[in-house]
C-alpha positions as CSV (number, residue, x, y, z in Angstrom):
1,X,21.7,17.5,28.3
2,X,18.5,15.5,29.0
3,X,16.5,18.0,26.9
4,X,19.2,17.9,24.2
5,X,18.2,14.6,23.5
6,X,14.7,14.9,23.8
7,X,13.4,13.7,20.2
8,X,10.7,15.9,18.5
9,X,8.2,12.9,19.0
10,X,8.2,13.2,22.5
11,X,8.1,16.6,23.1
12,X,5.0,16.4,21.0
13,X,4.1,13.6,22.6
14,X,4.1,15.4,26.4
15,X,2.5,18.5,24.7
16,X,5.3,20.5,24.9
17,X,5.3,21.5,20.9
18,X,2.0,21.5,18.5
19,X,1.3,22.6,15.1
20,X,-2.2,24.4,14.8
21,X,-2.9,21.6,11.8
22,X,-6.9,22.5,12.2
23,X,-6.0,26.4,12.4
24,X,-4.6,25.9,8.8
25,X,-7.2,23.8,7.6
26,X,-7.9,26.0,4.5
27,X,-4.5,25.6,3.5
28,X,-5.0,22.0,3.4
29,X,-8.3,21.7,1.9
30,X,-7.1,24.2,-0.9
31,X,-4.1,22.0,-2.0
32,X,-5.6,18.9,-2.0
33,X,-8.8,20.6,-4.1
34,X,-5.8,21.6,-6.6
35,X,-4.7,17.9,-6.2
36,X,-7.7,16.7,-7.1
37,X,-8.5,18.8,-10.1
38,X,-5.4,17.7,-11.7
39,X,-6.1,14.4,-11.4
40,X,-9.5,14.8,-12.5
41,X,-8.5,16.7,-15.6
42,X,-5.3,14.4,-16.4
43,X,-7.6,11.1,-16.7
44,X,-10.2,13.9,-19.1
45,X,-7.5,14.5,-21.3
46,X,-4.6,12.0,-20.9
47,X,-7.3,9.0,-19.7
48,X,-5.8,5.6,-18.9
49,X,-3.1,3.8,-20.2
50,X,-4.9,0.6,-19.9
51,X,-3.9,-2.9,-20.2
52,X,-4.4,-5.7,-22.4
53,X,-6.7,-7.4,-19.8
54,X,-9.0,-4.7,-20.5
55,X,-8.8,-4.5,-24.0
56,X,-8.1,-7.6,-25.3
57,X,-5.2,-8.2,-27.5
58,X,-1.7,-10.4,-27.4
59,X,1.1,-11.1,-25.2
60,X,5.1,-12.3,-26.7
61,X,7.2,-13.4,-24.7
62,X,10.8,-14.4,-26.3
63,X,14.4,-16.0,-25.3
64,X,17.1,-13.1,-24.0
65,X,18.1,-11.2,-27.1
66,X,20.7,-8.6,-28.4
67,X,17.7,-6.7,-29.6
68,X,17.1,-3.0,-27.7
69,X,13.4,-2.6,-26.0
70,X,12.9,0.6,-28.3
71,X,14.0,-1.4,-31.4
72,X,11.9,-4.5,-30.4
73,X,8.9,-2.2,-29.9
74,X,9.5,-0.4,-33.9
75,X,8.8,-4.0,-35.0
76,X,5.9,-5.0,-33.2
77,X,4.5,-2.2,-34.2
78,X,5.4,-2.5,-37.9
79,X,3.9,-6.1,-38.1
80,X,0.7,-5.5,-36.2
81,X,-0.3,-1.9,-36.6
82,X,-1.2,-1.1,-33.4
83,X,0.9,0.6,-30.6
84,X,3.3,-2.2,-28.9
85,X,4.3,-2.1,-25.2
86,X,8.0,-3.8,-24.8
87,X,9.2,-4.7,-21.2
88,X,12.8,-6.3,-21.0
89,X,12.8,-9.2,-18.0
90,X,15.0,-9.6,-15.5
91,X,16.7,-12.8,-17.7
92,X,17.1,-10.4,-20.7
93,X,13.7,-11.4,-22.2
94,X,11.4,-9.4,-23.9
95,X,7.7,-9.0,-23.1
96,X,5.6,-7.6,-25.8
97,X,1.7,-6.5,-25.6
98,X,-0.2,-5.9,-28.2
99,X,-3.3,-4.9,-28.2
100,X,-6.3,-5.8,-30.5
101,X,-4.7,-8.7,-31.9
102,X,-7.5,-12.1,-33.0
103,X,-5.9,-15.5,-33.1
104,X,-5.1,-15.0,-37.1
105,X,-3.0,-11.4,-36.6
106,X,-1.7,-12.9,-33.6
107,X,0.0,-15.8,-36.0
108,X,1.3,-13.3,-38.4
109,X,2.7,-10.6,-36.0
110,X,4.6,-13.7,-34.3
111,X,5.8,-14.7,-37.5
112,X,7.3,-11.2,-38.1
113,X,8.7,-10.5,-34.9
114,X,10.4,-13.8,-35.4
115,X,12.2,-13.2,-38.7
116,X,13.3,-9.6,-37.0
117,X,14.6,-10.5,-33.9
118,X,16.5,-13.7,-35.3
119,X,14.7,-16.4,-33.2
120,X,13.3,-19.3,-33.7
121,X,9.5,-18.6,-34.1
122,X,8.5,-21.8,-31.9
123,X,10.8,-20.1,-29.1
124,X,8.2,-16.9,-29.2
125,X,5.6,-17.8,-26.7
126,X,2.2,-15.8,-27.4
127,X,-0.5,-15.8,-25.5
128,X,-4.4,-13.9,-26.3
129,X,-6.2,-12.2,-23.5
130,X,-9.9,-11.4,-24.7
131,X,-11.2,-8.1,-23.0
132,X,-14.3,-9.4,-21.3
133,X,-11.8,-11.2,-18.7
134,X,-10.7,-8.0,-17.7
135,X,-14.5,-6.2,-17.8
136,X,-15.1,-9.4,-15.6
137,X,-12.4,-8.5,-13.0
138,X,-12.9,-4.5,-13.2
139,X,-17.0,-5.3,-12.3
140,X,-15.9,-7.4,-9.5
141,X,-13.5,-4.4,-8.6
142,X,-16.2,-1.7,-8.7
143,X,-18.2,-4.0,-6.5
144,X,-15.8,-5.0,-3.9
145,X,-15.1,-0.8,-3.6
146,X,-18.4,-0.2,-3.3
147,X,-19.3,-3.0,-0.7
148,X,-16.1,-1.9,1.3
149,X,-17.4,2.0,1.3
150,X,-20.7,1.3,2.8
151,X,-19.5,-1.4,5.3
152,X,-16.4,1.4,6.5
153,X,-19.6,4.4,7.0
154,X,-21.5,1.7,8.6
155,X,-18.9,0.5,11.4
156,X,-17.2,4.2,11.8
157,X,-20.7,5.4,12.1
158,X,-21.5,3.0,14.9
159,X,-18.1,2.5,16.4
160,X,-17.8,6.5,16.6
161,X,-20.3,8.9,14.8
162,X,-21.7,9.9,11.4
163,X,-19.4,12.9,10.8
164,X,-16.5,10.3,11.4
165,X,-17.8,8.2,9.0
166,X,-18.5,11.3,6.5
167,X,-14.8,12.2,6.8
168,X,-13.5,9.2,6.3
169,X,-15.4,8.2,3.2
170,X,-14.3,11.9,1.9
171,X,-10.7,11.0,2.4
172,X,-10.9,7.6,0.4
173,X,-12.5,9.1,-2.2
174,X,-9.7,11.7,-2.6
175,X,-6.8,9.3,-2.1
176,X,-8.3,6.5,-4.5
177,X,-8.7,9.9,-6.8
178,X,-5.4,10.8,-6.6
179,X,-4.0,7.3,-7.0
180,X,-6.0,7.1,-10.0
181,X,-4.7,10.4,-11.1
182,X,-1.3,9.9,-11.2
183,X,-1.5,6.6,-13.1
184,X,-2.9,8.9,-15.9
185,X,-0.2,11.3,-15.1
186,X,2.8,8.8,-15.6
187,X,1.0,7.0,-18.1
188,X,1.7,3.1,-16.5
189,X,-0.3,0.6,-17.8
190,X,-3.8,-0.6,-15.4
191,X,-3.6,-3.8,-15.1
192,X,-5.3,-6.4,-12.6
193,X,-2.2,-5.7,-10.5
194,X,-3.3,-2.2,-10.4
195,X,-6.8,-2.9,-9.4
196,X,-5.5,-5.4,-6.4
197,X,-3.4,-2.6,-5.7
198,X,-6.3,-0.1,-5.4
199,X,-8.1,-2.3,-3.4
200,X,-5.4,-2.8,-0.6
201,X,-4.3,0.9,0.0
202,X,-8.1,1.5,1.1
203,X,-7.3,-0.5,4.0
204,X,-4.1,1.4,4.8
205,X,-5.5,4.8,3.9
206,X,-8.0,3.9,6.9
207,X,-5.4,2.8,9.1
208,X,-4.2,5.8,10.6
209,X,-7.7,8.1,10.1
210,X,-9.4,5.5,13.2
211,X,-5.8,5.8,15.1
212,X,-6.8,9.8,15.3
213,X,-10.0,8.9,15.7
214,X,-10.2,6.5,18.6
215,X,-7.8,9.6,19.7
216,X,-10.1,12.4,19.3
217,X,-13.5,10.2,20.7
218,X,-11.4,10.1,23.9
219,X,-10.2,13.1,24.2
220,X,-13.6,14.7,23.7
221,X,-15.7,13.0,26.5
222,X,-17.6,15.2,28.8
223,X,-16.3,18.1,26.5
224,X,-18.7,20.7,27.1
225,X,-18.2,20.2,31.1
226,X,-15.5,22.1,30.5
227,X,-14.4,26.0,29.1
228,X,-10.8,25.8,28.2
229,X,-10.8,24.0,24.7
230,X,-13.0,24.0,21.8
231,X,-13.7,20.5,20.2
232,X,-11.2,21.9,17.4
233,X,-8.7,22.6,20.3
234,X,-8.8,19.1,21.3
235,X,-8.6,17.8,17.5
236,X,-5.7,19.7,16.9
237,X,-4.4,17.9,20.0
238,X,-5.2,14.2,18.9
239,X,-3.4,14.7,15.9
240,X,0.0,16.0,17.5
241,X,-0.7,13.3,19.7
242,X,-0.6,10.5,16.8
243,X,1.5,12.6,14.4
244,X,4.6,10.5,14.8
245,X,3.1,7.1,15.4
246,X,1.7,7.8,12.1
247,X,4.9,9.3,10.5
248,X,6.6,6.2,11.6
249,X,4.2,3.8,10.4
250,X,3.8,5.1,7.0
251,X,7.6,5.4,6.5
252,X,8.3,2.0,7.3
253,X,5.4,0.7,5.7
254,X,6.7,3.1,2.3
255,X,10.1,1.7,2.1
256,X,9.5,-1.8,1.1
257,X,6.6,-0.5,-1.2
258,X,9.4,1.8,-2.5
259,X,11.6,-1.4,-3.1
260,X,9.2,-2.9,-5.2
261,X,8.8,0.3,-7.5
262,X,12.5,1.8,-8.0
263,X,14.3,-1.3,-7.5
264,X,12.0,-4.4,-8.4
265,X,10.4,-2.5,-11.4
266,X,12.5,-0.1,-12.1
267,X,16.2,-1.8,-12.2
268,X,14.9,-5.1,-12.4
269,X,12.5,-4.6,-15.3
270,X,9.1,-6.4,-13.4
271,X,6.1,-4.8,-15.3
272,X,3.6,-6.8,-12.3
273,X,5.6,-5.2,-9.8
274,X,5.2,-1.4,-11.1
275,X,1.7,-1.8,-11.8
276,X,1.2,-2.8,-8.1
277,X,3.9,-0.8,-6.2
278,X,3.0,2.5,-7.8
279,X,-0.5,2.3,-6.3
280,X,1.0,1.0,-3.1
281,X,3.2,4.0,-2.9
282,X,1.0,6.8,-3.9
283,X,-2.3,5.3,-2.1
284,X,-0.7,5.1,1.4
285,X,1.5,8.3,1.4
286,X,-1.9,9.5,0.3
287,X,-4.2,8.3,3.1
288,X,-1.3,9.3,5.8
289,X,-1.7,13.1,4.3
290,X,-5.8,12.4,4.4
291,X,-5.8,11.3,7.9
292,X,-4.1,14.3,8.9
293,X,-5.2,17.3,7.2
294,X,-8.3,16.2,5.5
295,X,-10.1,13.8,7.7
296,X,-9.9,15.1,11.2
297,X,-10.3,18.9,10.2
298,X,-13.3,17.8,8.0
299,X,-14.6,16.2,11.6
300,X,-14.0,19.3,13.4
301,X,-15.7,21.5,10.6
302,X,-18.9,19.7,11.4
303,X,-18.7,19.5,14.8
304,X,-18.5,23.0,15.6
305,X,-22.1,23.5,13.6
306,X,-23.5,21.5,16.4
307,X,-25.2,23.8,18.7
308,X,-23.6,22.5,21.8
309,X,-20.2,22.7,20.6
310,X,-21.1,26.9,19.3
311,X,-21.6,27.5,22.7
312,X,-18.7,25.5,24.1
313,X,-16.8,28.1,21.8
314,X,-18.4,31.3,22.8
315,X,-18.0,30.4,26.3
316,X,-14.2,29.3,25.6
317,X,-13.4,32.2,23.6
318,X,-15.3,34.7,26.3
319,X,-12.9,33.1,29.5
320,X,-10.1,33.7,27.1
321,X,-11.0,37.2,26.4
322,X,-11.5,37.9,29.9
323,X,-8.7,36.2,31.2
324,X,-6.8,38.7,28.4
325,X,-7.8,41.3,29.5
326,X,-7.1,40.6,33.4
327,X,-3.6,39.8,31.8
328,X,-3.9,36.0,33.9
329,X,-2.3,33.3,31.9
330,X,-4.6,31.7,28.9
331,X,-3.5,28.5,30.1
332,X,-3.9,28.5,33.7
333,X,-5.8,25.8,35.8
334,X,-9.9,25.6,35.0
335,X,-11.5,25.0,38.6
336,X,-14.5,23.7,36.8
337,X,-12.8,20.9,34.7
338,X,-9.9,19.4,36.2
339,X,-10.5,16.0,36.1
340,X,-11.2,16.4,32.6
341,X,-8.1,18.1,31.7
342,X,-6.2,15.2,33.8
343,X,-8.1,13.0,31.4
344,X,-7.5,14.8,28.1
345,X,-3.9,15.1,28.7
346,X,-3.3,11.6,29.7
347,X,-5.5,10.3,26.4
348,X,-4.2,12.9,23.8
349,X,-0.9,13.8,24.4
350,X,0.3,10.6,27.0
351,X,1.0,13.5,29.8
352,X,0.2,12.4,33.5
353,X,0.3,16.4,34.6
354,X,-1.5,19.6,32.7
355,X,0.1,21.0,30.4
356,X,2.8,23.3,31.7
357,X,3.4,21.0,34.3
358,X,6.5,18.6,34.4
359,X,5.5,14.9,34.1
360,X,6.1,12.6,36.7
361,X,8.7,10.5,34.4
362,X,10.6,13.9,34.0
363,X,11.2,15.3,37.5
């Protein structure tokens, strides 16, 4: 009954299940090319759907009316000219952008969209945004990203190794890319809530790439001392290890997020909340799928061009074969590592025995 209820995180936990996520790198590296590509053609051809803070223009904002969002949009766009974007508030409100409005069209659209509704024109609040506001915050934005990039390669380069620091910095780029690409997909408008949006998921998108990490630098001490595993042996291990600590985080971590997008912005009608919660969303289900099959496979990719870790292979790979071919078990005790084992299975997978052996806490 006791194994009945053994959950699949602790199985993989103890090492009793894996998936060979490094074995199927390929696969991985494939579909998030294809990823990519989309996203990279859909902001080609589609580009940005991108807010009045960038592009100057003006902003209406009147009392709850009996007037339909499509309807309200048909006459902003009849008195100014210019494509309208029409946002009903949780009050029953109406928000209406406009963009490339001056402060003499702003008057006369106002005026219109006064006589059509059926308000009062001094209940109409309007408010101009000039563009270079938004140039202003999008500079700061490219900045802050690129000060942020340099600093991450510098500390994961120190705190672990240049290849670490490689693979990370490849995994931002694609989930910021992705991120970027689906706002051009769905067509939501950029605003500065976007950008701060942006900016936090980097951290997140981190998060869980050092968790695996810290995993794998342990795991991989005194590594060629040893001729059982290959350094992508042992990568493929750390990530089992921290598959469902990071399932778990990112799920709880997605549901508020999720909140803000389907009921805050979607039911609720709050335009600041979908232009932040959609890059929550896709940034940080983006960096858990990074930190898993783009990041640490990347790390292993380069590691096993060092010469050190090609011999670690051919060696691994010739015990193997001969152990084959005596028909002894693949996974039997290593008389010339077993302190390392003890410490690879205790760091990677949380098991106090090798693997194959019982754990202490499980008789």
């Amino acid at each position: 009954m006791a194994k009945k209820r053994d959950s699949l995180g602790a199985r993989l936990n103890r090492g009793e299940v894996a998936y060979d996520f490094i074995g199927n790198r390929k696969l991985w590296y494939s579909l998030s090319i294809l990823i990519t590509i989309t996203a990279i053609v859909a902001l080609a051809v589609r580009g940005l759907n991108m807010g009045i803070e960038f592009q100057g223009g003006a902003v209406f904002t009147t009392p709850k009316s009996e007037v339909s969002v499509s309807q309200a949009r048909e006459y902003a766009e009849e008195a100014s000219g210019h494509d309208a974007l029409v946002q009903e508030l949780g009050s029953g409100a109406l928000r209406i952008q406009v963009g490339g409005l001056d402060t003499a069209k702003s008057d006369q659209v106002r005026s219109e969209l006064a006589k059509d509704l059926g308000i009062a024109e001094d209940k109409i609040a309007a408010e101009l945004v000039g563009p270079s506001w938004g140039e202003q915050i999008a500079n700061k934005a490219w900045t802050g990203l690129a000060v942020f990039m340099i600093l991450v390669v510098i500390y994961l380069a120190i705190a672990f190794e240049w290849r670490m620091a490689v693979a990370a910095l490849i995994a931002l780029i694609h989930d910021l890319t992705i991120t970027v690409g689906i706002y051009s997909l769905v067509g939501f408008e950029v605003t500065v809530g976007t950008v701060i949006g942006l900016l936090t998921i980097l951290g997140y998108s981190l998060y869980d790439t050092v968790v695996v990490f810290d995993s794998l630098k342990e795991g991989t001490k005194d590594i060629t001392k040893q001729t059982r595993y290959t350094y992508s042996d042992l990568a493929n291990r750390s990530i089992n290890g921290t598959l469902i600590r990071s399932i778990n985080t990112t799920v709880v971590a997605l549901l508020p997020v999720a909140g803000l997008l389907f009921i805050g912005g979607g039911v609720l009608g709050a335009g600041m909340l979908n232009d932040i919660s959609l890059s929550l969303f896709v940034g940080l289900a983006a960096g858990a799928y990074s930190s898993i099959f783009i990041a640490t496979p990347l790390v292993a990719d380069l590691k096993e061009r060092e010469p050190a870790m090609k011999a670690l292979k051919k060696r691994v790979l010739a015990k193997r074969a001969s152990a084959a071919d005596k028909g002894e078990p693949l996974d039997g005790p290593d008389e010339d590592a077993d302190g390392f084992l003890d410490e690879v299975e205790t760091t990677v997978v949380g098991q106090r025995g090798r693997r194959g052996r019982p754990s202490e806490n499980h008789g």
